[in-house]
C-alpha positions in Angstrom: -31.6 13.2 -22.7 -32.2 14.7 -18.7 -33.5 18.3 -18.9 -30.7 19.0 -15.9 -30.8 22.7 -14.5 -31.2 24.4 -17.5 -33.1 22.6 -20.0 -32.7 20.2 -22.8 -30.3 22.0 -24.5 -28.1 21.7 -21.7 -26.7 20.2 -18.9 -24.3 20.2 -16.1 -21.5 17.9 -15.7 -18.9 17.4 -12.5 -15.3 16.3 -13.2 -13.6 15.4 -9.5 -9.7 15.0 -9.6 -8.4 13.3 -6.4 -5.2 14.0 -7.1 -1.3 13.2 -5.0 -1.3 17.0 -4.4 -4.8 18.4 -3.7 -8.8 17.1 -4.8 -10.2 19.3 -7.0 -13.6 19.6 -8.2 -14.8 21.3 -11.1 -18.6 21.8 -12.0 -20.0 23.0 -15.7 -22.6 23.6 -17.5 -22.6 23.0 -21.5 -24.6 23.7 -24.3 -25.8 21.0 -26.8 -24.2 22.0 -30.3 -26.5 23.4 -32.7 -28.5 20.9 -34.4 -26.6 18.9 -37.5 -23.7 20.3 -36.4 -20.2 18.0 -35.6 -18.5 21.0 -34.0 -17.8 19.3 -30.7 -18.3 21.5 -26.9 -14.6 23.0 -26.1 -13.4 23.0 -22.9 -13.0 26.7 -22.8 -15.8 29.5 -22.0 -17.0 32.3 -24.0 -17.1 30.4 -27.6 -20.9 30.5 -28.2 -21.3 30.2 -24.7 -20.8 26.2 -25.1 -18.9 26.0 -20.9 -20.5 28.2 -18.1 -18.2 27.7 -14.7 -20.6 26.9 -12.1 -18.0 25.5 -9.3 -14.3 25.1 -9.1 -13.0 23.6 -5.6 -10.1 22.7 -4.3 -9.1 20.8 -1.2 -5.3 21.1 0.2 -5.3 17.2 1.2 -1.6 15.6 0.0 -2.3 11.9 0.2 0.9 11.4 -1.1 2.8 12.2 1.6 2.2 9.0 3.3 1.5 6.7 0.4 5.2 7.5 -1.4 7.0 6.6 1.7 4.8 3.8 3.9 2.8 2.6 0.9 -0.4 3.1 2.5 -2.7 6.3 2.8 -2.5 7.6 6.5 -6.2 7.2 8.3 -6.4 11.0 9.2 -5.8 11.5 5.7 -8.6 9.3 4.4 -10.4 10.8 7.0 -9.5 14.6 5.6 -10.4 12.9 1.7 -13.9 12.0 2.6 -14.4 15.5 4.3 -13.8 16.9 1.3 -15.5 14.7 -1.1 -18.7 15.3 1.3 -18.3 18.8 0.5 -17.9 18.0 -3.5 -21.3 16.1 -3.3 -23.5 19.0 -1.6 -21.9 21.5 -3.9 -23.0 18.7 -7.0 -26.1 18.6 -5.5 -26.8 22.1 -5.1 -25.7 22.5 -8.9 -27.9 20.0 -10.5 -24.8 18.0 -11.9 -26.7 15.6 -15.0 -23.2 13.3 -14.6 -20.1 13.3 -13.0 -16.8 11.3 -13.1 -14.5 10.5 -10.1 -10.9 9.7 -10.8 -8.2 9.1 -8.6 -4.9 8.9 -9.9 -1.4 8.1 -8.5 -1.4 8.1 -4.6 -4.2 6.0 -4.6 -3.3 3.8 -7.3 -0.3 2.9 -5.5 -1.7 2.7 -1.7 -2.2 -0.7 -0.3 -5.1 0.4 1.4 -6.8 2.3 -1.4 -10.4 0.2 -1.3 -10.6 1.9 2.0 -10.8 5.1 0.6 -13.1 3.9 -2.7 -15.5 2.3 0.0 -15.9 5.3 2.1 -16.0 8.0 -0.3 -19.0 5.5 -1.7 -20.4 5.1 1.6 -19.8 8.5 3.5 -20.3 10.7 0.7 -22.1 8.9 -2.1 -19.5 9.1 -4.7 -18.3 6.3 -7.1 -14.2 6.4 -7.2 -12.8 5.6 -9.8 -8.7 4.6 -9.7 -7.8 5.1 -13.2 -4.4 4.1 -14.6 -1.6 6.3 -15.9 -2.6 5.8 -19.9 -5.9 6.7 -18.6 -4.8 9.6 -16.8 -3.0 10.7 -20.2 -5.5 9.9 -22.6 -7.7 12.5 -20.8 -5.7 15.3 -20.5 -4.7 14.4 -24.3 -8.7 14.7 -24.8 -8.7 18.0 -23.1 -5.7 19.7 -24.8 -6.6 19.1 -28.0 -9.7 19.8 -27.7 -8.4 23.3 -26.3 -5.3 23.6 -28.4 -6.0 22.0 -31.9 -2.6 20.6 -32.9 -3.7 19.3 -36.2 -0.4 21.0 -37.7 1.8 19.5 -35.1 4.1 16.6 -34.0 3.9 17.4 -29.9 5.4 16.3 -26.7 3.0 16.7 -24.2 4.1 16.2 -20.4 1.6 16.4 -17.6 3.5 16.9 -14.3 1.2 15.6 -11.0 2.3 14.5 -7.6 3.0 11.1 -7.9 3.6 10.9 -11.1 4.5 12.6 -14.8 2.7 11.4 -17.8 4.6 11.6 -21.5 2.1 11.5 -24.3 3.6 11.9 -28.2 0.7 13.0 -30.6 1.3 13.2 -34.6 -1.8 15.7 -35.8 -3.5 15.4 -32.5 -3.7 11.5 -32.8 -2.1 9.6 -30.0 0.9 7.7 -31.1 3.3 6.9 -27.8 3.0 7.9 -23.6 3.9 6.8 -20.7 3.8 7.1 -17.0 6.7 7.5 -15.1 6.7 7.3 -11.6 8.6 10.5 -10.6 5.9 13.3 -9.3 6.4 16.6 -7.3 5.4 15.5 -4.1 7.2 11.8 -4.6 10.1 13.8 -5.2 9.9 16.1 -2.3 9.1 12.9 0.0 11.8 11.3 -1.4 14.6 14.0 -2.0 14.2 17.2 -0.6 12.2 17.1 2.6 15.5 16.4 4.5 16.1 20.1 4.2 13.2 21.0 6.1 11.9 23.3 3.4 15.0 24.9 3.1 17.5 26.0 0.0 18.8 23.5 -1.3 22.9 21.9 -1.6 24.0 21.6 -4.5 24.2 17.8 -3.4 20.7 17.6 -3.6 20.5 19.2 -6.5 22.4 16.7 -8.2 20.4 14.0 -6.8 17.6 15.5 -8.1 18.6 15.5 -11.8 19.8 12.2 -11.8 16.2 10.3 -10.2 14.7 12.9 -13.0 17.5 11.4 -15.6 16.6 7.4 -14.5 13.2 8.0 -15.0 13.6 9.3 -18.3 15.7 6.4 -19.4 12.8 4.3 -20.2 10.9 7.2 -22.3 14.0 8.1 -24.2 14.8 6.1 -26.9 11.1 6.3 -28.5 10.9 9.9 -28.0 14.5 11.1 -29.1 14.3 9.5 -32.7 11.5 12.2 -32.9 11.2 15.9 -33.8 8.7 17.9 -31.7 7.0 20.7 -33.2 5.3 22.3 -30.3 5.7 21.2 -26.4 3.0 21.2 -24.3 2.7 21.5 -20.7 -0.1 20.7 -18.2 -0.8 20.5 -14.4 -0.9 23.5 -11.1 2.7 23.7 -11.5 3.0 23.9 -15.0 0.1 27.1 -15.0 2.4 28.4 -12.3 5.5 28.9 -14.2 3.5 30.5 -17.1 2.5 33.0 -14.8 5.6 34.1 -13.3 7.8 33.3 -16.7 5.7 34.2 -19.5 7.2 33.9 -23.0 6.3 37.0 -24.6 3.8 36.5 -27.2 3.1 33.0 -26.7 5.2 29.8 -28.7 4.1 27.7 -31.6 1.3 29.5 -32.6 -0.6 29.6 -28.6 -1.0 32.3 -26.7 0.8 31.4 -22.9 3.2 29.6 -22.5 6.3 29.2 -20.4 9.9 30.7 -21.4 12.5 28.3 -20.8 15.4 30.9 -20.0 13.5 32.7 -17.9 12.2 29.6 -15.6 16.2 28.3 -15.6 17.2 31.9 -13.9 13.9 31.7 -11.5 15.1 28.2 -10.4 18.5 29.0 -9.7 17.0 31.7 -7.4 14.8 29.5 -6.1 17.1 26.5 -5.1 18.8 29.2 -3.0 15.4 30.4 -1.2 13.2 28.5 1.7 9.7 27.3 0.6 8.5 30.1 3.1 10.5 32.8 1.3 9.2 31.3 -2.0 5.9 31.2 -0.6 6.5 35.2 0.5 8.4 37.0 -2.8 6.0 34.6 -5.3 2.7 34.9 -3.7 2.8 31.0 -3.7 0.1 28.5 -1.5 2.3 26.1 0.3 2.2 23.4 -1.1 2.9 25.0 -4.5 6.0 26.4 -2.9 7.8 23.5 -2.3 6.5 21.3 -5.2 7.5 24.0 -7.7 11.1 23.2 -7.5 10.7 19.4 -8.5 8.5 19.9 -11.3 11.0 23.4 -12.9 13.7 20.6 -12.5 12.0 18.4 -14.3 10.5 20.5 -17.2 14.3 22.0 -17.9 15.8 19.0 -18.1 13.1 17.6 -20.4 13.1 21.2 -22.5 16.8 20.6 -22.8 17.1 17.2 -24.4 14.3 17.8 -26.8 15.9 21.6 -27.7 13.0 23.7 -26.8 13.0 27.1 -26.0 9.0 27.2 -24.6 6.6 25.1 -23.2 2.8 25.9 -23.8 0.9 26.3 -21.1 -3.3 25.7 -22.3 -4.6 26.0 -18.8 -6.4 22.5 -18.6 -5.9 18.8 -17.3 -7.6 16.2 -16.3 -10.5 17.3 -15.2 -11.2 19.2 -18.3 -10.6 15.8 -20.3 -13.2 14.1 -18.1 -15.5 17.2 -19.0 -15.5 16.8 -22.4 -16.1 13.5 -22.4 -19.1 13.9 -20.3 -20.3 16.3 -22.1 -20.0 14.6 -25.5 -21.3 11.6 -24.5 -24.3 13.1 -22.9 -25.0 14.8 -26.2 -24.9 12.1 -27.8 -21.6 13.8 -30.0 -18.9 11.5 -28.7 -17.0 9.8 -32.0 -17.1 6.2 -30.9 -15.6 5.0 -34.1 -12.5 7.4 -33.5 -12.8 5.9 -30.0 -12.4 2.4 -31.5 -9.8 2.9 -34.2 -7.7 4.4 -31.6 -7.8 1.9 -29.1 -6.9 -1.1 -32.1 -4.0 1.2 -33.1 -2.4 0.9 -29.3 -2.9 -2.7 -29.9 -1.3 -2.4 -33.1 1.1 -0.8 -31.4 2.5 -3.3 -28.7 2.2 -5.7 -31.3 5.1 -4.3 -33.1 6.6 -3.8 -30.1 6.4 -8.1 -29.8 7.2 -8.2 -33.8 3.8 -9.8 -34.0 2.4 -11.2 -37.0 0.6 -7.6 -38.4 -0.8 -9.7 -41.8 -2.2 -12.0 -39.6 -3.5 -10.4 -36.5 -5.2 -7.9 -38.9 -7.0 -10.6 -41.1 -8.3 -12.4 -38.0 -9.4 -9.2 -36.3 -11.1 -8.7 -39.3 -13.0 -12.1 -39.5 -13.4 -12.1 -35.9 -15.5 -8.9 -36.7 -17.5 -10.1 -39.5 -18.3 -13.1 -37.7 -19.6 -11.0 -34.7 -21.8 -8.9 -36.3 -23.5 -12.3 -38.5 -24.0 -14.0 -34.9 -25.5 -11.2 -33.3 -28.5 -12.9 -32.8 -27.3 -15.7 -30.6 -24.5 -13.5 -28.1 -26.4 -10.6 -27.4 -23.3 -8.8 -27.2 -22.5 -5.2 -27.3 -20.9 -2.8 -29.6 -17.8 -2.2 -27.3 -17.6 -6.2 -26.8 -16.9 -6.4 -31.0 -14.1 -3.9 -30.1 -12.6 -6.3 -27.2 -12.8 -8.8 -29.7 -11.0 -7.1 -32.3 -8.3 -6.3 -29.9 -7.8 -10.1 -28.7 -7.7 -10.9 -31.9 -5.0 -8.1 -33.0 -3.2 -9.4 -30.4 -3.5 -13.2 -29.9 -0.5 -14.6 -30.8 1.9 -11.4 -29.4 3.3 -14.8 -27.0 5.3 -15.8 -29.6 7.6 -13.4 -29.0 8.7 -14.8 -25.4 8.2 -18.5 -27.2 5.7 -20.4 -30.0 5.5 -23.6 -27.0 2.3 -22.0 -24.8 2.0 -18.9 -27.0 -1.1 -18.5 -25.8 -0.1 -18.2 -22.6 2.4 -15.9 -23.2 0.0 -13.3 -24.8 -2.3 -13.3 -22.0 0.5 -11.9 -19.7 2.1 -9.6 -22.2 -1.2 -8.3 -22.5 -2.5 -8.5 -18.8 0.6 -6.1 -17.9 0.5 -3.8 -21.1 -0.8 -0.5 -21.2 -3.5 0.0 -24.0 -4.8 3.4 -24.1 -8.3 3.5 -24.0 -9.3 0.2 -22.4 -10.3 -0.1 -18.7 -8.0 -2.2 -16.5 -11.4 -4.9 -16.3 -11.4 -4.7 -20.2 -7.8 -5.5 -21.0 -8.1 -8.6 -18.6 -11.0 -9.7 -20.8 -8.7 -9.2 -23.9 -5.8 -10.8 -22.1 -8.6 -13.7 -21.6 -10.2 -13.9 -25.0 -6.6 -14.2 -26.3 -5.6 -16.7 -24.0 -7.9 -19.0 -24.8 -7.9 -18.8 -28.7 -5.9 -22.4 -28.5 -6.0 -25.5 -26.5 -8.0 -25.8 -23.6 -11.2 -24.0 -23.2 -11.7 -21.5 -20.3 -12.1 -23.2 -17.2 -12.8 -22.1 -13.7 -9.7 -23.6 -12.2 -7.6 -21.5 -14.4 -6.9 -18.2 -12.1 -7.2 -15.9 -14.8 -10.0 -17.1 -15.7 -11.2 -17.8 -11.8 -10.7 -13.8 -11.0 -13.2 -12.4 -13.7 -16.4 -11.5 -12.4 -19.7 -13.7 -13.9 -20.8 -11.4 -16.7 -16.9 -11.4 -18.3 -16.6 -15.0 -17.8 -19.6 -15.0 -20.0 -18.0 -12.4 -22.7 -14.7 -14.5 -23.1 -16.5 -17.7 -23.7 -18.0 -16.4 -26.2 -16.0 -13.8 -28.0 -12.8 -16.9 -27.4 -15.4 -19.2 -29.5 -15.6 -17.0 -32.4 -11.6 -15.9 -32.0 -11.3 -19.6 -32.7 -13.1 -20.0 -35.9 -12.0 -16.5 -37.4 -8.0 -17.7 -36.5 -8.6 -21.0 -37.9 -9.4 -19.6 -41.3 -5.9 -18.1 -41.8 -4.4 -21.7 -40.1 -1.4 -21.2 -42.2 -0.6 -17.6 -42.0 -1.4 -17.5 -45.8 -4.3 -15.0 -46.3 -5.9 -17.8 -48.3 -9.5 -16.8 -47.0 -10.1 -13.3 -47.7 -13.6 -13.2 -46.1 -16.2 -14.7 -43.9 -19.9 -14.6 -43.8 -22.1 -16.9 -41.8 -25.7 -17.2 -40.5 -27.8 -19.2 -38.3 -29.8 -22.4 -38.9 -31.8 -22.6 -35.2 -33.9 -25.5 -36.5 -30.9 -27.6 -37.8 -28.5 -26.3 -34.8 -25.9 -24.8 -37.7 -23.9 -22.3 -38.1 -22.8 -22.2 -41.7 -20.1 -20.6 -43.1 -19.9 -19.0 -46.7 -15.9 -18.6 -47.0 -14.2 -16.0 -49.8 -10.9 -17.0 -51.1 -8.2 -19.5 -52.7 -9.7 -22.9 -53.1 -7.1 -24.7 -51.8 -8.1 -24.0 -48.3 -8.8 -27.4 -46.8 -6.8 -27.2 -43.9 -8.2 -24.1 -42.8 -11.8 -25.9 -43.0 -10.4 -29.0 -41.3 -9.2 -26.5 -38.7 -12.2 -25.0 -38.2 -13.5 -28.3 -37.6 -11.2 -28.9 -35.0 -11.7 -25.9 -32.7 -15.4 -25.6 -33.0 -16.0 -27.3 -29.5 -16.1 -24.4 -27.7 -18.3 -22.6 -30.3 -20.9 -25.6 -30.2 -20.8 -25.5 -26.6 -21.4 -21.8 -25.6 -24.2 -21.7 -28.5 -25.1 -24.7 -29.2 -24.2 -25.1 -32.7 -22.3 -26.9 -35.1 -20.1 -25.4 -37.6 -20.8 -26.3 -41.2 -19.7 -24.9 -44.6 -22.1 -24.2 -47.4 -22.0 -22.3 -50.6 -23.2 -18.7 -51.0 
């Protein structure tokens, strides 16, 4: 564990948000928790002293101004982003910072040109960008809320309303269950919609075509959220802290202490609308690009307040940066619950496999003996602990293609998986899932296959491998049947065998001939030949 600035008991971490709106950077420093305790660090100062602010930046560089209506970030712009991020290093520097995470989320995601920006921010300012995905956008701030806010009592809507985009999460006791990112942010919106009124009130024409883009976008999110009943709404991002300050809901809302009251924020927007983003800027004590963005992001909280019924939004005060904190900070203390981590991302996967009416019975007895079968082989893949988990997930997921059709399943599940969203897996890690499944059948990976061709070297090597033991562990439940109920194997190096003690109904030849049958790949990324024996 690094001593960082203040000793082994703590350390300072660095969360940088480059953000559709504004880069933000915010700089901690966090106490380890007390020794044999699982109380984990809270995002919060004051509680035991666990957070001390040390910096909190911000940099008024809207990047999605361009990128929402050209597609590409503006050089000047890119130019102003590294100017800033410059700035973020010396002030990490200066602090100390033990780790830090860079994230940038929906301006760059979307920019043609964004490895421009990732390649000088490495090169001009020393600092590792990371683009992260929507679902990983939302699983952070979901970190950070909870973390701040509990909710183990509570079925919540969370939205987080950014620039380019506004993320719905669904959590059932704090757990994840449903989110998704919809491409309809502040500053899209204003690019889009309103800045033909020169920052001025807006028609009642505009207006209306502001509800119904907030309405369209909706229309995917709707029918999985409306057949629920929220306890408790939740609200994060600038705009969102904004509205808590000028309409407060007296005495808080579901048990918190700030939040937003809905009645209030309708009357403030209807006397907004009528008002220029200079006059809001004036009366509100607004910065400007708060005053304009405001108005999108009011729209888009009443309307979403209105079809769920709720009368106050909670307002806790953190985001994404906060979730990237915690994480650090966990992590670095060696408190981050990795087996939480894990079950959560395998029930995504379950998940979009109801979604594809997948095989459950099977997918779950497969991921199960592709795990056993990991953990007995050990000694000849070298693998890590998160590879089991990619594994797991292929094997949750492997035949999902037979949804679209059983001819080239396999096929099929590679690209329903390639362009699903699984929280909690890396865009590079769900295209070695997408892999692993695709190649649980037929023919073995092969570097004229393009998916295959576009992985780097070292997760060429992973799907080889973890595809070869997908193949035995699916084998064993050839007929959908459950007849093997467990696997155990170990390694004969001298006679070049793997050997197989199988748990189950007897009448399982055709699994074994199965087996059999798709060894090849096994024998040829390990050299070794598949045979049964007795316990």
């Amino acid at each position: 564990m690094a001593e960082g600035a203040g000793g082994r008991d703590r350390a300072r971490f660095a969360a940088i948000d480059v953000g559709s709106n504004a880069i933000r950077l915010r700089i901690v420093e966090a106490h380890a928790p007390e020794k044999n305790s699982s109380q984990l660090l809270l995002p919060v100062e004051g509680k035991n002293g666990e957070w001390r602010e040390i910096a909190n930046l911000r940099a008024a560089v809207r990047l999605g101004t361009e990128v929402f209506l050209s597609g590409r970030l503006a050089p000047s712009s890119i130019g102003q982003a590294c100017s800033s991020l410059r700035e973020f290093r010396r002030a990490m520097d200066e602090a100390h910072v033990d780790a830090y995470r860079a994230t940038a989320t929906s301006a760059v995601r979307e920019a043609k040109n964004r490895e421009t920006l990732v390649e000088r921010a490495r090169r001009e300012a020393g600092i590792e960008l990371e683009v992260i995905e929507g679902v990983e956008e939302a699983r952070l701030i979901q970190l950070a809320v909870v973390r701040r806010l509990g909710l183990k009592d509570h079925t919540t809507l969370l939205v987080d309303i950014g620039g380019g985009s506004t993320e719905l999460t669904m959590l059932e006791k704090s757990r994840h269950t449903f989110s998704i990112s919809m491409p309809i942010g502040t500053v899209r919106l204003l690019e889009t919609l309103l800045h033909s009124g020169g920052g001025g009130p807006l028609d009642k024409e505009r207006v209306r075509l502001l509800s119904e883009m907030i309405d369209r976008a909706l229309v995917e999110a709707l029918p999985t959220l409306s057949k629920t009943t929220f306890e408790s709404f939740v609200g994060t991002g600038g705009n969102i802290d904004t509205l808590a300050d000028l309409c407060p809901a007296r005495g808080g809302a579901f048990g918190f202490p700030r939040a937003i009251d809905v009645g209030a924020m309708r009357a403030l927007f209807a006397k907004m609308i009528k008002m220029s983003a200079a006059d809001r800027r004036s009366e509100f004590n607004l910065r400007p690009d708060r005053a304009d963005t405001i108005i999108p992001a009011a729209a888009l909280l009443l309307r979403l307040a209105e079809v769920f019924k709720m009368g106050a939004i909670v307002a806790p005060g953190v985001g994404l940066k906060e979730g990237i904190l915690v994480e650090l900070a966990d992590k670095h203390f060696q408190v981050w619950d990795t087996a939480q981590e894990a079950q959560a991302v395998l029930q995504a996967c379950e998940r979009l496999g109801h979604r594809y009416r997948f095989d459950e019975a099977h997918g779950q007895l497969v991921s199960k003996l592709a795990g056993q079968l990991f953990d007995d082989v050990r000694e000849v893949h070298g693998l890590k602990e998160r590879d089991r988990l990619l594994l797991r997930a292929a094997a949750l997921l492997h035949d999902i293609g037979d949804f679209v059709r059983y001819d080239g399943h396999h096929k099929h599940s590679f690209y329903l998986i390639q362009n699903s969203d699984i929280i909690g897996l890396t865009p590079d890690e769900r295209a070695i899932v997408a892999n692993i499944a695709r190649y649980h059948r037929k023919s073995p990976p092969d570097p004229s296959h393009p998916n295959f061709r576009d992985l780097d070297k070292e997760a060429r090597g992973k799907v080889r491998s973890l595809a070869a033991i997908l193949r035995i562990a699916d084998a064993l439940d050839r007929e959908h049947l459950g007849k093997v109920k467990s696997v155990r194997a170990r390694v004969d190096s001298h006679k070049g065998k793997l050997l197989l003690v199988v748990e189950g109904d007897e009448d399982r030849e055709l699994e074994e001939w199965t087996v059999r049958a798709k060894s090849e790949l096994l024998r040829d990324v390990f050299d070794l030949d598949v045979a049964f024996a007795d316990k």
